[in-house]
C-alpha positions, 0 to 999 in steps of 0.5 A: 652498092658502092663506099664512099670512096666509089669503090665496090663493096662486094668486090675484093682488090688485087688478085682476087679481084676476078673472084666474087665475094660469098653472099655471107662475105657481102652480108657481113661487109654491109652490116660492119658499113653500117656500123661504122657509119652508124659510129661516125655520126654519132655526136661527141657527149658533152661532158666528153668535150668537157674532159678533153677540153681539160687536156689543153 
């Protein structure tokens, strides 16, 4: 699996690039993905939009 950026996900960067990630590591590295995924998408209530509107 890759991010959006089109790197992978599993695999840390620098020197420790050469050495894999534990299983859990990877685990817990998907499940935050999709959380922060899951967050990203999520739309912006109405009555949200309503107070920042008020800050202009």
């Amino acid at each position: 699996m890759t991010s959006k950026s089109g790197s992978p996900t599993d695999k840390p960067a620098g020197k420790d690039a050469e050495k894999p990630l534990p299983r859990k590591v990877q685990d817990v590295n998907v499940a935050l993905r999709r959380a922060y995924d899951s967050a990203v998408d999520e739309t912006i209530p109405q009555s949200m939009l309503d107070l920042l509107s008020k800050l202009n």
